[in-house]
N, C-alpha and C positions, 0 to 999 in steps of 0.2 A: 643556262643554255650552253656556253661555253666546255663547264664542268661533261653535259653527257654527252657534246660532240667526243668530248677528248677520252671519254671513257669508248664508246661506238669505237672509237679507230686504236684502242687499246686494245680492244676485243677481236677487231678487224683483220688488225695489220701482220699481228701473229699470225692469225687462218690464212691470207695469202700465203704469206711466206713460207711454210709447209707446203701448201697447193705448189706452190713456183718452184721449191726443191725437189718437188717429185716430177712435176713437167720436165725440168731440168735434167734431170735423171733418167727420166726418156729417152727425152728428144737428143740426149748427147750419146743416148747408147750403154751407160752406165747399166743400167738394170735394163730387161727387157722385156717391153709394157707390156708383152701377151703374162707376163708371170699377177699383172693385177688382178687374174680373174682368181688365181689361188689369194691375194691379198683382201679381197673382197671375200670370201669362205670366211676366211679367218676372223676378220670383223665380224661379221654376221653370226656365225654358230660359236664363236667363243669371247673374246675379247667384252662386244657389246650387251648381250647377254646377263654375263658376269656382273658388269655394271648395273642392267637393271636387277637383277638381285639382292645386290646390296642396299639399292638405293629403298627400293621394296620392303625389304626384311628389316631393314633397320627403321623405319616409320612407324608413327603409333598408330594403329587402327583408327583414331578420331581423327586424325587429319587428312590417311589416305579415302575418307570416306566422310568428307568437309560439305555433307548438304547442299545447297545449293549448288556452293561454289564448284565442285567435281559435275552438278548437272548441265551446268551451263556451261563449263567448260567441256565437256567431252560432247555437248553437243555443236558446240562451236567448232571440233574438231571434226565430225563426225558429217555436220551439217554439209559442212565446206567438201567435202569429200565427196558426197552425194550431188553437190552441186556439180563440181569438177566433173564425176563420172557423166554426167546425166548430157553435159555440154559436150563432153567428148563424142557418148555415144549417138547421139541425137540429133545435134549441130555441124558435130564436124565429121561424124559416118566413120569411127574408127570402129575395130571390133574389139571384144570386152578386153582380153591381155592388155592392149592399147591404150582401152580408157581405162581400166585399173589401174597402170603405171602412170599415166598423168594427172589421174585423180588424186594419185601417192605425193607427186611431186606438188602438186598445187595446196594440196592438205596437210603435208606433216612439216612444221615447220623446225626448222634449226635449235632445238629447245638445251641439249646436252653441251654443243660445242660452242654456240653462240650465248646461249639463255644463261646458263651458268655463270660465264665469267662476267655480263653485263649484269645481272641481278645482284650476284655477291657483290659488286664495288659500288651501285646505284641501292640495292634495297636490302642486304643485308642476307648474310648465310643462312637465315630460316627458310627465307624465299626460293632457295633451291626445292621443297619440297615441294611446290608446284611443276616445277621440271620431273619429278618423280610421279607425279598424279597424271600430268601428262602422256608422259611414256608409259604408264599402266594401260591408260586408252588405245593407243597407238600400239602396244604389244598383243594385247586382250582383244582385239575390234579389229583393229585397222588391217595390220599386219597380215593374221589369219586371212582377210578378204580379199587383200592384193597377191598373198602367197597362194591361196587357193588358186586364183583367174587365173596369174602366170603359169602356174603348175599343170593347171589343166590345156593350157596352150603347148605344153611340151609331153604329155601326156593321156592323149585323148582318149585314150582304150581304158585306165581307169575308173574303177566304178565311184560314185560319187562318199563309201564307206573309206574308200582306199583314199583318196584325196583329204577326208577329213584327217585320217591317221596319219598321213605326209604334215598335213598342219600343225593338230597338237603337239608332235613330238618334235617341231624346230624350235631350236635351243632361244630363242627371239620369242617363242610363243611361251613354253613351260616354263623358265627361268623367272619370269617375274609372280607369272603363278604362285609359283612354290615361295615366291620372295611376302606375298601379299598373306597367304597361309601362315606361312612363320608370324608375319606381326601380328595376325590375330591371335593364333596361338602363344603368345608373348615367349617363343620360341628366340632364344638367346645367339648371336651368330659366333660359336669360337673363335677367342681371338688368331688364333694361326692360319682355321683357315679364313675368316677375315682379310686376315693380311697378305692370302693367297690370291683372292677373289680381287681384292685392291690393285693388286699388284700386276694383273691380267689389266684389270678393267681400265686401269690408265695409259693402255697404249691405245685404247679406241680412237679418240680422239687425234692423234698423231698419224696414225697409220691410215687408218681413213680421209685424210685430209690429201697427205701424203699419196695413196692409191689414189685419190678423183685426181691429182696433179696427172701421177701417170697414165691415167686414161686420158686426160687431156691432151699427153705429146702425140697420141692415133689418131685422134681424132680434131679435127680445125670446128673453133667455136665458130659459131654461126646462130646470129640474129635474125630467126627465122618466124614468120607467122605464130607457129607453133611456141617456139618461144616468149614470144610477147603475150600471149594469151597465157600460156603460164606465169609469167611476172605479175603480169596485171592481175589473175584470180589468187595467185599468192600473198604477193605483197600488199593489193590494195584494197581487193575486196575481203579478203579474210580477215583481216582487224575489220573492216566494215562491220562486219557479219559478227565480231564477236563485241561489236561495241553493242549493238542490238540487243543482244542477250543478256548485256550486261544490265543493258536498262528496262528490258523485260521480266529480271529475276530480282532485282534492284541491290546488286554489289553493289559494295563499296569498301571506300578503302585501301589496302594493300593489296585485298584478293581480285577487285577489279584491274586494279594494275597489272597483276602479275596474269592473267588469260588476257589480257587485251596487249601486252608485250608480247606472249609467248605469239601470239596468232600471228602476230607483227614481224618473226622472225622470217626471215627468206627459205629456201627450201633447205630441206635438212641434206646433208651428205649420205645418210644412208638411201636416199632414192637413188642415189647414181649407182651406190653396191649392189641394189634389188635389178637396176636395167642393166647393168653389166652381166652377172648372174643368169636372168633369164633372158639377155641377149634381146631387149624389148626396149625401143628409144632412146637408146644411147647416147646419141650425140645432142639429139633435143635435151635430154634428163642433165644433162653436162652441162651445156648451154644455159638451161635454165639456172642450174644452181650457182654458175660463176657467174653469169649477168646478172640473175636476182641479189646477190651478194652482195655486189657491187653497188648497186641501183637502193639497196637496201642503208647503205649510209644517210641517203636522203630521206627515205621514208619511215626509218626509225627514230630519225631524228625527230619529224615530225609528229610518230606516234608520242615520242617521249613527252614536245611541249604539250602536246592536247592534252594528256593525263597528268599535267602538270609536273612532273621530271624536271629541274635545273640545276 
């Protein structure tokens, strides 16, 4: 118990601390937070991208394509998503942009910046390929759905051919494509430009982290309705929802652990780069992801003992 608190706030305390240097950098004037919306581009059509490529390309076709395990977890992700929208659209009377970016934020959880560092010191460096199966769904599926809705809120005259071709060809959409293609094709990645793709894709994490800080200095976090209903379909219900499945398709093992952690995660930081971006819930999309964050020390703690983690 002890051991994954101390691992949770090993993982934790680093991602403030980035968050707080870039608030810092704001709110002191340092850098000037209208420049995050070019620092958000940059995450999105290159940096993170790059990363799922590799994570893709380098995987062996039998694990990105693990049976079960990939069914229930992408429907876990997929579920929750549908859920999210359906509460937005229905319940609480927002229109589709609206409930696409909330359904974003309640459904894709923290799996690259968070999942990573907590898997690799708790279950071991194999386990990152679940973080890779992950982001395939969320590239492939998810992405495409919320990049269409917004798109079309800034776009209306678009015919619905032209909207699809705005989607396949974001670098967030193709990139893992082309990454999933190579490992079927036992397509080898050179090691240079490997090293190249590497070498991009490790400032995602940083600069992203970094960027939601300075949106933060604009914006005043606020614990609002909308936020709590985020937290709560994030954090609590979505491991809910993916413990189900778990015991619907009957995991076990490491693979149960690793979609019942990841679901577990709080919201991911790329929801804050998508509402900055398209200028769609900003200050709730912020809100969510630094209270859910936070809120998230308790309730992964909790996921960890239920799945027997100590």
């Amino acid at each position: 118990m002890l051991d994954s608190l101390q691992q949770i706030f090993l993982s934790l305390i680093p991602v403030s601390f980035v968050i707080f240097l870039g608030w810092l950098a704001g709110r002191k004037k340092i850098i000037d937070n209208a420049h995050s919306h070019s620092m958000a581009t940059y995450v999105m059509n290159f940096s993170f991208p790059c990363g799922l490529f590799m994570l893709t390309a380098n995987s062996k076709p039998k694990d990105l394509f693990n049976g079960s395990f990939v069914i229930a977890f992408w429907l876990g992700l997929m579920g929750m998503f549908l859920i999210s929208f359906l509460i937005y659209k229905f319940v609480l009377r927002r229109a589709n942009h609206e409930s696409a970016q909330g359904a974003f934020v309640c459904a894709f959880p923290d799996m690259a910046f968070m999942g990573i560092p907590i898997f690799t010191a708790l279950l071991g460096k194999a386990s990152v390929l679940s973080v890779a199966i992950g982001n395939v769904c969320t590239s492939l599926i998810m992405i495409p759905i919320v990049t269409a809705l917004l798109s079309a809120n800034q776009a209306q005259k678009d015919s619905i051919g032209q909207l699809l071709w705005k989607v396949i060809t974001k670098p967030l959409v193709f990139a893992p494509v082309i990454g999933v293609i190579c490992s079927l094709i036992g397509f080898h990645t050179p090691e240079l430009l490997g090293r190249s793709l590497t070498l991009i894709a490790g400032t995602t994490s940083g600069v992203s982290l970094f960027t939601l800080g300075l949106i933060m200095s604009s914006f005043a976090i606020k614990f609002s309705r909308l936020v709590a209903v985020n937290i709560a379909l994030k954090n609590i219900l979505h491991p809910a929802l993916m413990m189900g499945l778990i015991l619907l398709f009957g995991l076990k093992g490491i693979f149960a652990k690793e979609a019942f952690l990841l679901c577990a995660m709080p919201t991911a930081t790329m929801t804050t780069m998508f509402a900055l971006k398209y200028d769609t819930q900003v200050s709730e999309s912020t809100s969510s992801a630094i209270l859910g964050t936070i809120i998230s020390f308790l309730t992964l703690t909790v996921c960890m003992v239920t799945v027997g983690i100590n």
